[in-house]
C-alpha positions as a printed Julia matrix, in Angstrom:
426×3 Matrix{Float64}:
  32.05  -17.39  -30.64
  30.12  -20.43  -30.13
  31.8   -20.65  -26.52
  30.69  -17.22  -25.61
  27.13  -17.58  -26.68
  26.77  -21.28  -24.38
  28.56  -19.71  -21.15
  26.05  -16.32  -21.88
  23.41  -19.09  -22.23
  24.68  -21.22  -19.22
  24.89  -17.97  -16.59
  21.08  -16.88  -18.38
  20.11  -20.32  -17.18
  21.69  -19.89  -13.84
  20.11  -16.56  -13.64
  16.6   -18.01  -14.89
  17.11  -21.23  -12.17
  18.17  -19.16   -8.93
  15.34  -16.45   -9.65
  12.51  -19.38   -9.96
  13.54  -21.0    -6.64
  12.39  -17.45   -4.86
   9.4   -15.97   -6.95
   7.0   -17.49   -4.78
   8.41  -15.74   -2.15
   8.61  -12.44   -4.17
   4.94  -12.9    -5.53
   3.91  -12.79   -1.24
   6.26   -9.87   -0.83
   4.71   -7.98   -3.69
   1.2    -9.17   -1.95
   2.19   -8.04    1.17
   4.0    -4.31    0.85
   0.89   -2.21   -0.82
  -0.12    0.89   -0.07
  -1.79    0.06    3.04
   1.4    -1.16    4.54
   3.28    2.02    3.39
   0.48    3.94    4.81
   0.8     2.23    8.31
   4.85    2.29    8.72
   5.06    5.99    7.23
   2.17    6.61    9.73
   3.54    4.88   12.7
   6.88    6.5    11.8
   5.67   10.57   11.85
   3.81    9.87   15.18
   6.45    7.63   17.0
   9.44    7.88   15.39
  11.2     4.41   15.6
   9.77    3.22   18.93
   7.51    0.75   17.2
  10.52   -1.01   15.28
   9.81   -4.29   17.42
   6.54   -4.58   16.25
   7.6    -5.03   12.69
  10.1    -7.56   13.75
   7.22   -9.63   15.56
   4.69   -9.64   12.74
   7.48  -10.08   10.25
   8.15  -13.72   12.77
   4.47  -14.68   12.83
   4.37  -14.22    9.34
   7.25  -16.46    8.63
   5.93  -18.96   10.87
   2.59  -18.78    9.0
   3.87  -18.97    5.95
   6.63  -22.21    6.97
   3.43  -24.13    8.88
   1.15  -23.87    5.97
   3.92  -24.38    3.04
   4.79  -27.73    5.32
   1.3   -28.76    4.67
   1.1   -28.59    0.98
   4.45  -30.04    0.88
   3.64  -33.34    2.7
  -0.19  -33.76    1.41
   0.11  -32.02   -1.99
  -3.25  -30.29   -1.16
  -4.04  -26.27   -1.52
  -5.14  -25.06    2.1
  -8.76  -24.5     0.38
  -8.92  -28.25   -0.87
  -7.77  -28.92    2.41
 -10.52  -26.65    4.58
 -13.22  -28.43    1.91
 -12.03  -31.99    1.95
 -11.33  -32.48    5.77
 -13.21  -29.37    7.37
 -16.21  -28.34    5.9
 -17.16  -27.23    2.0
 -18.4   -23.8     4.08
 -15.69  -23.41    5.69
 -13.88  -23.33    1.96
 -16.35  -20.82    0.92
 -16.64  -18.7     4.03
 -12.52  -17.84    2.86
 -13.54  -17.67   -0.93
 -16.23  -14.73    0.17
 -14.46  -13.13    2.97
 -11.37  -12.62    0.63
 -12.85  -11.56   -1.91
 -14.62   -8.87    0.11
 -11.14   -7.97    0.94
  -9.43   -7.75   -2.13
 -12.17   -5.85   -3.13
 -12.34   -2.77   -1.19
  -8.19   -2.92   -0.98
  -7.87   -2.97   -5.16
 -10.22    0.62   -5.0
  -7.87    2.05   -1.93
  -4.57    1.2    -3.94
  -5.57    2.62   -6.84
  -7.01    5.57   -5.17
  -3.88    6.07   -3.33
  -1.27    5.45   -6.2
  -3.63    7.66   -8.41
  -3.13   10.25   -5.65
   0.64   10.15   -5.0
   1.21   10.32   -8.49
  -1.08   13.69   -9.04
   0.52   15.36   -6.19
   3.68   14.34   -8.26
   2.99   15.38  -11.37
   2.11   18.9    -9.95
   6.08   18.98   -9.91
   6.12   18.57  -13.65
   3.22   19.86  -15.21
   0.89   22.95  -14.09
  -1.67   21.81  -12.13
  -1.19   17.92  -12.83
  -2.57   15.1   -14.12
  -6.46   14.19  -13.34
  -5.62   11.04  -10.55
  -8.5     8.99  -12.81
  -5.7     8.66  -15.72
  -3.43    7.41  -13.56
  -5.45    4.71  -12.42
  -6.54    4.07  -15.44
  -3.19    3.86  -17.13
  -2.2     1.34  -13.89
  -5.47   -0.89  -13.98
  -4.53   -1.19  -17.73
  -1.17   -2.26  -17.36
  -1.66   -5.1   -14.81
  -4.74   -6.18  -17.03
  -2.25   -6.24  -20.21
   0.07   -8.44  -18.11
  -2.83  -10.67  -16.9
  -3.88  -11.04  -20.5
  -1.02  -13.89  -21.13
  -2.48  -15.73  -18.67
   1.03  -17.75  -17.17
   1.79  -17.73  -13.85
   5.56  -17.64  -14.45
   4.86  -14.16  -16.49
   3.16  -12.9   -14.04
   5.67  -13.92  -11.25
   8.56  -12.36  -13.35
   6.33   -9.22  -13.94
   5.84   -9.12  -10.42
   9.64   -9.31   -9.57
  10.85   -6.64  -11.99
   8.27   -4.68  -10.05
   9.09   -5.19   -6.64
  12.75   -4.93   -7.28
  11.95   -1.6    -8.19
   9.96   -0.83   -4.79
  12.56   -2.41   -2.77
  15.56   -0.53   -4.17
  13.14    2.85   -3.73
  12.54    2.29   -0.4
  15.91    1.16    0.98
  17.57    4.01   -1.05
  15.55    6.54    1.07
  16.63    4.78    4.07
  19.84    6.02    3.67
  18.73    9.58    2.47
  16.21   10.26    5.24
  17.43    7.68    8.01
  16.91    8.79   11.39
  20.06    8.58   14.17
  21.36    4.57   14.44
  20.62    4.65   18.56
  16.65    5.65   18.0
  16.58    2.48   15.01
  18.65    0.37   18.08
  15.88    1.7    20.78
  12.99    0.85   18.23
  14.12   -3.15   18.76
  13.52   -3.02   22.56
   9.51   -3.93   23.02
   7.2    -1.14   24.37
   3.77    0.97   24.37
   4.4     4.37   23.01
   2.35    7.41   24.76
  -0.61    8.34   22.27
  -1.76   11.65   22.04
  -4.78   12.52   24.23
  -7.25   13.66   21.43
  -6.42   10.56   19.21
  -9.01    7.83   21.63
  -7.14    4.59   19.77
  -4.64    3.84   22.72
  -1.5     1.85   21.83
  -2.96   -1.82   21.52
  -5.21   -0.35   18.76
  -1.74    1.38   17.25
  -0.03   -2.06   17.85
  -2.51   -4.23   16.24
  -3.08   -2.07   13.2
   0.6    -2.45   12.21
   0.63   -6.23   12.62
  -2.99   -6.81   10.92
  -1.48   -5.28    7.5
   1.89   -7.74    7.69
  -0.18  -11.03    9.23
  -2.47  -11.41    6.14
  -4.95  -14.58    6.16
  -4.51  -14.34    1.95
  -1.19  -14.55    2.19
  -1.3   -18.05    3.7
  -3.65  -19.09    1.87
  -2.29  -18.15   -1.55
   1.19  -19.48   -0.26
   0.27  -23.01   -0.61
  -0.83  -22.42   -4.18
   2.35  -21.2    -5.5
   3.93  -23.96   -4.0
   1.79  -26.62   -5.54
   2.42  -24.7    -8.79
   6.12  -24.89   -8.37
   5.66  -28.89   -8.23
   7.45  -28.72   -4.83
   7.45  -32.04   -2.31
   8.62  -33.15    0.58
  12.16  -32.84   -0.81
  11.91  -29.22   -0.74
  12.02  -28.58    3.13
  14.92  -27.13    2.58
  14.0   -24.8    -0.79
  10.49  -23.79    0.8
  12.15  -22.39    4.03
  14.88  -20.73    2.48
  12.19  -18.91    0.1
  10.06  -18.3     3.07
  13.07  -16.23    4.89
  14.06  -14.25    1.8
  10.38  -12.86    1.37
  10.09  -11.93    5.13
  13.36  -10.66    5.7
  12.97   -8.28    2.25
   9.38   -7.48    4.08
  10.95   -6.36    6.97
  14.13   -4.61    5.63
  11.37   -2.88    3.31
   8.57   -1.84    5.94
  11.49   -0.87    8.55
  12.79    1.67    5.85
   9.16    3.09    5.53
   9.18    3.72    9.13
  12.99    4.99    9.58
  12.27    7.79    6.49
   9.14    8.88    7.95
  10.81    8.86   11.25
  14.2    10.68   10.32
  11.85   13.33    8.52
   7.89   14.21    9.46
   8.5    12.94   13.51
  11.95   14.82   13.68
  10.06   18.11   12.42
   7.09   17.23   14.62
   5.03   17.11   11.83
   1.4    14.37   11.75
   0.27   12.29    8.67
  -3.11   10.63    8.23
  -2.48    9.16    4.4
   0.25    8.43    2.43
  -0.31   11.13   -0.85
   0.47   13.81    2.18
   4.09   12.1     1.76
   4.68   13.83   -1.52
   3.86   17.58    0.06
   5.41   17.46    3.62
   8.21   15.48    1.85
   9.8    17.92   -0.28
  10.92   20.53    1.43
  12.59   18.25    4.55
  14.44   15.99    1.96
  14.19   17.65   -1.45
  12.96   16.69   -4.81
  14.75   13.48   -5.61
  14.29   12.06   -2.29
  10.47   13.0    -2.84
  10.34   11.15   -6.26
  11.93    8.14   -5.1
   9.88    7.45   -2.58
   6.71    8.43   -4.76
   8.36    5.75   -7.45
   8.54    2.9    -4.91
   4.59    3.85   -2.97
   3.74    3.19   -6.78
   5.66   -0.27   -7.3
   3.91   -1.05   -4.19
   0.27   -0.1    -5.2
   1.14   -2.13   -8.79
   2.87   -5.45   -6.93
  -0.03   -5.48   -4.76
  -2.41   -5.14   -7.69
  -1.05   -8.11   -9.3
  -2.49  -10.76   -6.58
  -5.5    -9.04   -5.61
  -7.4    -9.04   -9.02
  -6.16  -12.56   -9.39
  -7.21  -13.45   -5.98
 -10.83  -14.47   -6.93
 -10.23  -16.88   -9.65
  -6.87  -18.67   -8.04
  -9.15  -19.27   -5.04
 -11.9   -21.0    -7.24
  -9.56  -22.57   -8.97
  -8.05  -24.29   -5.61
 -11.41  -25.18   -4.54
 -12.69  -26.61   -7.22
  -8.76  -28.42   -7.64
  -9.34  -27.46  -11.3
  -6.29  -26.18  -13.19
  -5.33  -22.86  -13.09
  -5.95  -21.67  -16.72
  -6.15  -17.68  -16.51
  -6.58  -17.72  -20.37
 -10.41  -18.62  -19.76
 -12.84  -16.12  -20.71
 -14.54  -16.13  -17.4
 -11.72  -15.87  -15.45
 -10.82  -12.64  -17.49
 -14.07  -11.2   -17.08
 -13.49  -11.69  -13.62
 -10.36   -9.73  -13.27
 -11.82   -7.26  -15.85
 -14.7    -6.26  -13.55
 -12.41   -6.61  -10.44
  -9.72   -4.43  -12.02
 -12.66   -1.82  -12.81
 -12.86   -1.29   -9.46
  -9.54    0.45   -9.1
 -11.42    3.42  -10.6
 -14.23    4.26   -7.78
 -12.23    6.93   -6.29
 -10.6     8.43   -8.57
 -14.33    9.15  -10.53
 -15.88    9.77   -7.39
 -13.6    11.3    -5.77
 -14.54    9.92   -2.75
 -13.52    6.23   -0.24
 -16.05    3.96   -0.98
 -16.86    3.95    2.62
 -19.87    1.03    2.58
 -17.46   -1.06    0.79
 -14.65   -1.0     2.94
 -16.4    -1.1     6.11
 -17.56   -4.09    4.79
 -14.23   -5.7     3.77
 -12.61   -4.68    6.77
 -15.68   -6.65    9.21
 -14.74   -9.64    7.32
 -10.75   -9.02    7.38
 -11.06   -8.74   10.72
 -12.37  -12.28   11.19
  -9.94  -14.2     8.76
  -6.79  -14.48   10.48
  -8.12  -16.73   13.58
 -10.22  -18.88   11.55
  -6.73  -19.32    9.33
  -4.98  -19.77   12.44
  -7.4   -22.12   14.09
  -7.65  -24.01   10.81
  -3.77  -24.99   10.75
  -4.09  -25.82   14.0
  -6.35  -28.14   13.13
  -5.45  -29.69   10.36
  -1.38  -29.65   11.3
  -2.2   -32.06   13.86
  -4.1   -34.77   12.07
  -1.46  -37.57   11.96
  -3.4   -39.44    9.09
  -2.64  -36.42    6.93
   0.6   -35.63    8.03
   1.98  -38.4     9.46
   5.52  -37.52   11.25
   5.19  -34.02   10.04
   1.91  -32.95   11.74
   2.94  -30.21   14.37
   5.55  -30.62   17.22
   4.79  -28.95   20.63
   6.84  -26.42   20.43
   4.62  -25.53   16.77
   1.37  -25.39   18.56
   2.6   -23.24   21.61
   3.46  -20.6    19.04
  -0.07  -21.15   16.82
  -2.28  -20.56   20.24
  -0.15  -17.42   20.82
  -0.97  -16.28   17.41
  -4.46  -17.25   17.55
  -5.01  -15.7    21.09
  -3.51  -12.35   19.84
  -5.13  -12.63   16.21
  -8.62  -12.6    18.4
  -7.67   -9.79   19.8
  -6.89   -7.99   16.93
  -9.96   -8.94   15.44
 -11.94   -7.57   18.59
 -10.17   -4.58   17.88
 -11.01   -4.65   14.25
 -14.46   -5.02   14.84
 -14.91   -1.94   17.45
 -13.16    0.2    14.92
 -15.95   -1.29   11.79
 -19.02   -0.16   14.68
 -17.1     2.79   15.75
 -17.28    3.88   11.71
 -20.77    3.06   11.49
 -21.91    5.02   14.35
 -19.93    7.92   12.91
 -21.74    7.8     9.62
């Protein structure tokens, strides 16, 4: 007996040891895949079918690369990227990211909740006469993430998190193989190119392009990256362990978004038919690839929304925490008024019934202008030898930081016609 209970012990241990060298890596993926990335591949899928496969293999690379370059620097200096842009920067330069992603976080914690409050009213229409109001949902959600929050440890909310996005992953993969489109089109989607856009749409394919890539390359996600692996009291020693998280997270990110794409694709763009938001998956859905394949795909948008909850109402305090290099203590009553009134936010939709347009015109002007101040920032500080000493960035590292930067300059020129073009429109 007492054999059986130390080898269930030992392979719980195991278990327990192999899952905590990749939860940082699963807390970014559940950052990452919300509901404005299912949004974007289901989009990109129904108008283009699986043309624009490539570009989730690029951003899925640049985001690897990001998230290797700026786990290196944490490893070698033990600093958070924010102590870092305050100590050897500038103190505004800390505080420029502290606003700007807040901003952010902001406007995306009311469009996830609006969305998963959506998808699961359409869903519920399925089940009970005329559904459930979406504000119950969303309350029910915001509720739940708050309860988990509540404990205040990291390594809860990382396991939380996992449970979670197992969930989404498994979802979304399983529908791949329900709704796939043919193998050659998924073969064709690898081979780089500019699909036509329709005449009365006025974005053009760079805009199409850079939309994708802006909601996989995410300035947060960097930044939060070398946090979690100061928390897991990695060094130097952990080259190794860091890049082998690092590939796990992006490789699940692109298996996941690539599914997205392929059941949208095999589905809505083989029947011709448009989308514009992802609740409109739940009703054009259905009668293509039936009921179950509906409600899996409505279970995993919803692991998505939640996973992506988790790190944006805990965005605001981790990132004062890391600039004032103050321990991370979420049991503090003002960082749980923070996420209390962040959290609350999750319900401006759903009451109003309405996007909080103001607010997310806002957060997206400052989006737009966080990824090449993140990249130029790296660059920076990756080359200061008296930081880094034989680590600071090779040649072949800053060849491939400039090509970011140039193209994440781009994308924020692009982001910022789109903020004006919605302003004029108002």
């Amino acid at each position: 007996m007492n054999g059986g209970t130390e080898s269930t012990m030992s392979l719980k241990e195991k278990f327990t040891k192999t899952l905590a060298l990749f939860l940082p890596g699963i807390f970014l993926l559940g950052f990452n895949i919300g509901t404005g990335s299912v949004t974007s591949m289901a989009k990109a899928g129904a108008t283009y079918g699986m043309s624009l496969l490539w570009t989730i293999v690029a951003s899925c690379l640049a985001t690897f690369f990001m998230i290797r370059i700026y786990g290196k620097f944490t490893l070698v200096t033990g600093q958070t990227a924010l102590q870092a842009f305050r100590k050897h920067i500038h103190p505004g330069v800390g505080v420029f990211f502290i606003v700007a992603l807040t901003a952010g976080v902001s406007g995306s914690v009311m469009g996830v909740m609006g969305i998963v409050a959506e998808i699961c009213y359409e869903w519920s229409k399925t089940v009970v006469e005329g559904g459930i109001a979406p504000v119950w949902f969303a309350a029910f959600f915001i509720a739940l993430v708050y309860f988990i929050f509540w404990g205040g440890r990291t390594g809860f909310f990382e396991r939380a998190l996992a449970v979670i996005v197992a969930v989404m992953a498994a979802c979304f993969i399983l529908n791949f193989f329900i709704m796939m489109p043919p193998p050659t089109d998924i073969i064709k989607g690898l081979i780089p190119n500019l699909p036509e856009v329709p005449a009365d749409d006025g974005k053009g394919p760079f805009l199409v392009i850079a939309s994708m890539v802006g909601t996989t390359v995410f300035a947060g996600l960097f930044i939060i990256r070398t946090t979690l692996v100061k928390e897991a009291g990695w060094g130097v020693e952990h080259f190794k362990q860091q890049r082998n998280d690092a590939i796990v997270s992006v490789v699940l990110m692109f298996v996941i978004s690539g599914s997205i794409m392929a059941a949208a694709a095999g589905t809505l763009h083989a029947e011709g038919i448009g989308l514009s938001n992802a609740s409109q998956m739940i009703t054009l859905l259905e009668p293509l690839a039936g009921k179950l394949a509906t409600t899996i795909f409505a279970i995993g948008i919803v692991a998505a929304g939640v996973s992506s909850q988790f790190p944006n109402v805990l965005m605001l305090p981790w990132l004062l925490c890391d600039y004032n290099d103050s321990k991370r203590d979420m049991t503090l009553t003002r960082y749980r008024v923070i996420v209390f009134f962040i959290s609350l936010l999750g319900l401006v939709v759903p009451i109003f019934h309405a996007r909080p347009v103001f607010v997310m015109i806002i957060s997206q002007a400052f989006n737009s202008t966080i990824l090449p101040m993140t990249v130029g920032c790296i660059l920076y500080l990756g080359n200061r030898k008296d930081l880094l000493g034989d680590h600071k960035n090779g040649r072949g590292d800053n060849v491939i930081l400039v090509a970011i930067l140039l193209f994440s300059i781009i994308t924020s020129f692009l982001g910022m016609k789109g903020v004006w073009q919605q302003i004029a429109g108002l």
